[in-house]
C-alpha positions in Angstrom: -30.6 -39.9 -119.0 -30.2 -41.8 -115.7 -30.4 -39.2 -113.1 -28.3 -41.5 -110.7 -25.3 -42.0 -113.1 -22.6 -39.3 -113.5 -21.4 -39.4 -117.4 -18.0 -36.9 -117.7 -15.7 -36.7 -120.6 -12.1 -36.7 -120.2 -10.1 -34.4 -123.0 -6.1 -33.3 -123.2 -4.7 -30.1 -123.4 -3.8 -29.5 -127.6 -0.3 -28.8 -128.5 -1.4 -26.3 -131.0 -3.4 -23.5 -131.8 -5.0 -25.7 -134.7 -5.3 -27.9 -132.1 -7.5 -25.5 -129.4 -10.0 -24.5 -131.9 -10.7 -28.2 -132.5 -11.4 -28.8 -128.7 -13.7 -25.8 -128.6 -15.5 -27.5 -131.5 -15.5 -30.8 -130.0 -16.1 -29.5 -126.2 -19.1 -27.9 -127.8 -20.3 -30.7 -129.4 -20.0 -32.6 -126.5 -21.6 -29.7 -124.0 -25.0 -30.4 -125.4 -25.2 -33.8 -123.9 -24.9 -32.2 -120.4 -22.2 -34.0 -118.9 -21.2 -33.9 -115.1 -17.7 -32.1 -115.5 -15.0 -32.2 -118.2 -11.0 -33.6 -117.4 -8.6 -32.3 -118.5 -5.4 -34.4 -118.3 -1.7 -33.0 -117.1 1.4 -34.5 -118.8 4.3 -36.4 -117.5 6.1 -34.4 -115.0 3.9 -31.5 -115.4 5.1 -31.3 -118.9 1.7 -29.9 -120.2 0.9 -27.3 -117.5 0.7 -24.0 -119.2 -1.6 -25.8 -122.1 -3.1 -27.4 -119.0 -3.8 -24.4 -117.0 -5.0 -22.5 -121.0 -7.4 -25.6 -121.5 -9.0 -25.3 -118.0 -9.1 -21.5 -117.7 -10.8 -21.9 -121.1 -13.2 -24.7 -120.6 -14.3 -22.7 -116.9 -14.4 -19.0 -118.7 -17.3 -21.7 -121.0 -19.2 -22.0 -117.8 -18.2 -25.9 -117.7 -17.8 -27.9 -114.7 -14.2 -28.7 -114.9 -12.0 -31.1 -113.1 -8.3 -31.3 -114.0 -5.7 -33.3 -113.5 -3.0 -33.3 -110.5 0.0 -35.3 -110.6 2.5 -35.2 -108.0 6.2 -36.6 -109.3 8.2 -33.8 -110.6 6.3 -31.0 -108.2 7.2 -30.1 -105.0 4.0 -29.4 -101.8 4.4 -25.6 -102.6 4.1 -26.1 -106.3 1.5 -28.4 -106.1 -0.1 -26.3 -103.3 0.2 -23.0 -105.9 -1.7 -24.9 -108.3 -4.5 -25.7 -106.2 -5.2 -22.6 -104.8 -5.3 -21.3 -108.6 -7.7 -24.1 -109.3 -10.4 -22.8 -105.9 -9.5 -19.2 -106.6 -11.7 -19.9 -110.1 -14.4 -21.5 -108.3 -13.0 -25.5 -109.3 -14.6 -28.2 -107.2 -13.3 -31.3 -108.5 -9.7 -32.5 -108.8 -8.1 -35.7 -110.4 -5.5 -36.8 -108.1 -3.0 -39.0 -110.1 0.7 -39.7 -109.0 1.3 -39.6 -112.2 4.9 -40.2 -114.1 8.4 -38.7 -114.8 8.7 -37.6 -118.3 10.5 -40.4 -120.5 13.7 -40.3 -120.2 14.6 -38.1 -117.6 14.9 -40.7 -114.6 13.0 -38.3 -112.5 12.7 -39.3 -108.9 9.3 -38.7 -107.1 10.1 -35.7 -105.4 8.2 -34.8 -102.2 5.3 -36.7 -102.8 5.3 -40.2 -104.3 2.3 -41.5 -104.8 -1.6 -40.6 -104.8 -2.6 -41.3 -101.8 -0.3 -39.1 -100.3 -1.4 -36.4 -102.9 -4.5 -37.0 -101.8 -4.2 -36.9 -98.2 -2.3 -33.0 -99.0 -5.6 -32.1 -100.7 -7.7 -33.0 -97.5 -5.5 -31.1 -95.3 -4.9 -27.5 -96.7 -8.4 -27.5 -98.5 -10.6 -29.3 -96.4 -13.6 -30.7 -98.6 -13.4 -28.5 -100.5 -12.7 -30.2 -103.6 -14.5 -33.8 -104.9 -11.6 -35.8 -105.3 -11.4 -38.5 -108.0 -8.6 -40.9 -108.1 -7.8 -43.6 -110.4 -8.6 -47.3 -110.2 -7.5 -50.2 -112.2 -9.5 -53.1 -112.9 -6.8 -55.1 -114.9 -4.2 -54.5 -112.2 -1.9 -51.0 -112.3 1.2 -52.0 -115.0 3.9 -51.9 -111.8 2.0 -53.0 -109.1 3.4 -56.4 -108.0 0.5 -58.3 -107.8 -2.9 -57.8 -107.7 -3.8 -57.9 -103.8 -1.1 -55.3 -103.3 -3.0 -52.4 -106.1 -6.5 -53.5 -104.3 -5.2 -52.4 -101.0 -3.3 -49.4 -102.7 -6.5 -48.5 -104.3 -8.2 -48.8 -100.4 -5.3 -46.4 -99.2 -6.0 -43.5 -101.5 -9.6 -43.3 -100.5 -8.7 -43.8 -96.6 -6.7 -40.7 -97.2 -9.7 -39.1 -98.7 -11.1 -39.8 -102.3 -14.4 -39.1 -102.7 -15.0 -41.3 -105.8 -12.5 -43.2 -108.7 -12.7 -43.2 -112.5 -11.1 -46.7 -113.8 -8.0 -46.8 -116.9 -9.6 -48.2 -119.7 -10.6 -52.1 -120.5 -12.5 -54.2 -122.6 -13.6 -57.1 -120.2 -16.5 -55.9 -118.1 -15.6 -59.0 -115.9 -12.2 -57.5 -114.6 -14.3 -54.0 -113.7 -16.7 -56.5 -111.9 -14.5 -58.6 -109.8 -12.7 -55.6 -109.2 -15.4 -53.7 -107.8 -16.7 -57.0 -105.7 -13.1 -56.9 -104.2 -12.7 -53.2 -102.7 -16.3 -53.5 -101.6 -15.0 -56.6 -99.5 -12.0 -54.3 -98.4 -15.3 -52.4 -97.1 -14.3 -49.6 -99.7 -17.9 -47.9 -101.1 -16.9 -44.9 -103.7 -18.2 -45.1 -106.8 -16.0 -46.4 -109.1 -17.0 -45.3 -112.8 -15.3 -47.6 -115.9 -13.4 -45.7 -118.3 -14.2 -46.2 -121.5 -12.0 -45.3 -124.3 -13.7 -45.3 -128.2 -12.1 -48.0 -130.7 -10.9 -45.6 -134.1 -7.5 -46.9 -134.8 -5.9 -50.6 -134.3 -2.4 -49.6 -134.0 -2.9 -46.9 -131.9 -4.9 -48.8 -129.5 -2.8 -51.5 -129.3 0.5 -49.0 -128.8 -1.4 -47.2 -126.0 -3.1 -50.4 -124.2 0.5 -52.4 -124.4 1.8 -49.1 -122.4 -0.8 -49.1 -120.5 -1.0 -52.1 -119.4 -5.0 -52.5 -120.8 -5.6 -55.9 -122.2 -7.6 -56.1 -125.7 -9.1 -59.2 -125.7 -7.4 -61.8 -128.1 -10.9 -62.0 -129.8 -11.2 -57.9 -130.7 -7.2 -57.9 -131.6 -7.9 -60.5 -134.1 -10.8 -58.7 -135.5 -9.2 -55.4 -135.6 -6.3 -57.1 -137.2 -8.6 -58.7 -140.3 -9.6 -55.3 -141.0 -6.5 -54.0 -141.9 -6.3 -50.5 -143.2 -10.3 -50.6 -143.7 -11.0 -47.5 -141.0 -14.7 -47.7 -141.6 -14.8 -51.3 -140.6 -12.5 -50.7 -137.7 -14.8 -48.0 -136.6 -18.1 -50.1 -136.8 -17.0 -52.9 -135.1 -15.5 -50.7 -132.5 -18.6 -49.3 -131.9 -20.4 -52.6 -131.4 -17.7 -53.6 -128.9 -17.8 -50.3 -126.6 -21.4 -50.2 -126.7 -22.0 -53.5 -125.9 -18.9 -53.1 -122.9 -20.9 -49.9 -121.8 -24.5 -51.9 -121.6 -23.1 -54.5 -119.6 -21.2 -52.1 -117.5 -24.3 -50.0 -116.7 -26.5 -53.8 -116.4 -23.9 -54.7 -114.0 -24.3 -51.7 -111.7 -21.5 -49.3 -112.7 -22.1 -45.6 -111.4 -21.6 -44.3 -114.5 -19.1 -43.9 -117.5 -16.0 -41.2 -118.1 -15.3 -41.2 -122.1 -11.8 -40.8 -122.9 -12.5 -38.8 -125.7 -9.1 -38.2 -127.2 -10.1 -34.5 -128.2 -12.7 -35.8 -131.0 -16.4 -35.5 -130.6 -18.3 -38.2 -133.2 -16.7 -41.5 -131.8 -17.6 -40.8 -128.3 -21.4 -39.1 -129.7 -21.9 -42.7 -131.6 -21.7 -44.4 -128.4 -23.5 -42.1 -126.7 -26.5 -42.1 -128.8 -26.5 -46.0 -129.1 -26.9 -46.1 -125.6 -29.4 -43.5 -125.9 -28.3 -42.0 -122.4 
């Protein structure tokens, strides 16, 4: 493995206890390959906090580099404070700093902190540098930004408050991840920005979740995916020739490093891995 490139996987909190002895098999799996921390996302709102905070007190009692998730909307600066003092009490040095979203349907408003950069800037002052701060990034443009200039210089305020480096929201055109990168470098912004790469398994899904999202599937891979139909093994090959080849031009083209969006389950994110033969 590149020595200069940080590879992380990103995994969410199980609903179940089914569910968490899965992860442990997976995060096992996935622990051999000696990754540079494990995420672990934080729903809506804080809606997943307790199975947050059993997830990360779990992965950490492992031994495993662990950086979770922070969202601000729905928590106010002494809840949000709480948390991260939980987080440096067991020894956590790295912090995903979202703004994050109301839960649907409850019209929440932003509460004392609205967006990242602002999170961010809280971090910096009550914790120093203490924690590596990762915020997000998104090539394709962030779904309610108005326009594409205004998320570049939104992107440049988070780190001027104090990110240390950015993981991206998932795509499938290493070209947007390029010119974005070119852009906030112009904006004199030098981070490293890692691409996010999410594993293709399931058409519908993808295409539920990117359409939310606001991540573009190429008209090219939605007509494929389409063609297959129900055929799951065929879906599943081509995927893995798509990400693969996204990840080889990714890594030609510079990129720091990849962050696998894992969704909880080990072999499509392994398959990748090994093709690449990091």
């Amino acid at each position: 493995m590149n020595p200069d490139k940080t590879f992380s996987f990103e995994l969410f909190p199980p609903k179940t206890e089914k569910g968490m002895v899965k992860l442990q098999s997976t995060v096992a799996r996935l622990a051999e390959r000696r990754p540079a921390f494990f995420s672990c996302t934080y729903g809506a709102g804080g809606s997943t906090r307790d199975r947050t905070f059993a997830t990360v007190d779990w992965l950490v009692s492992q031994g495993i580099d662990t950086a979770p998730h922070l969202t601000c909307i729905g928590n106010s600066i002494a809840e949000t404070l709480e948390i991260l003092n939980r987080y440096r009490e067991q020894g956590i040095r790295r912090i995903v700093a979202l703004r994050g979203d109301p839960p649907s349907g409850t019209g929440l408003g932003g509460g004392e902190l609205t967006h990242a950069s602002e999170l961010v800037a809280l971090i910096r002052e009550h914790f120093g540098d203490h924690f590596h701060i990762e915020v997000a990034a998104y090539p394709e443009m962030h779904p309610q930004a108005p326009n594409f200039l205004v998320d570049l210089d939104n992107f440049r305020t988070k780190v001027e408050a104090g990110a240390d480096s950015a993981m991206t929201q998932y795509f499938y055109n290493a070209d947007a991840y390029v010119h974005f990168v070119e852009q906030i470098r112009a904006r004199g912004v030098d981070i490293p920005i890692v691409p996010g790469i999410m594993p293709i398994t399931n058409y519908s899904s993808l295409a539920r979740f990117s359409d939310a999202c606001g991540a573009e599937i190429p008209r090219w891979i939605r007509k494929r995916l389409e063609a297959y139909g129900d055929d799951v093994e065929s879906i599943r090959a081509f995927g893995l020739e798509v990400v693969t080849g996204l990840c080889e031009q990714l890594l030609a083209a510079g990129a720091p490093g990849l962050h696998f969006y894992t969704m909880n389950q080990a072999d499509p994110t392994l398959a990748i891995w090994d093709r690449l033969g990091l």
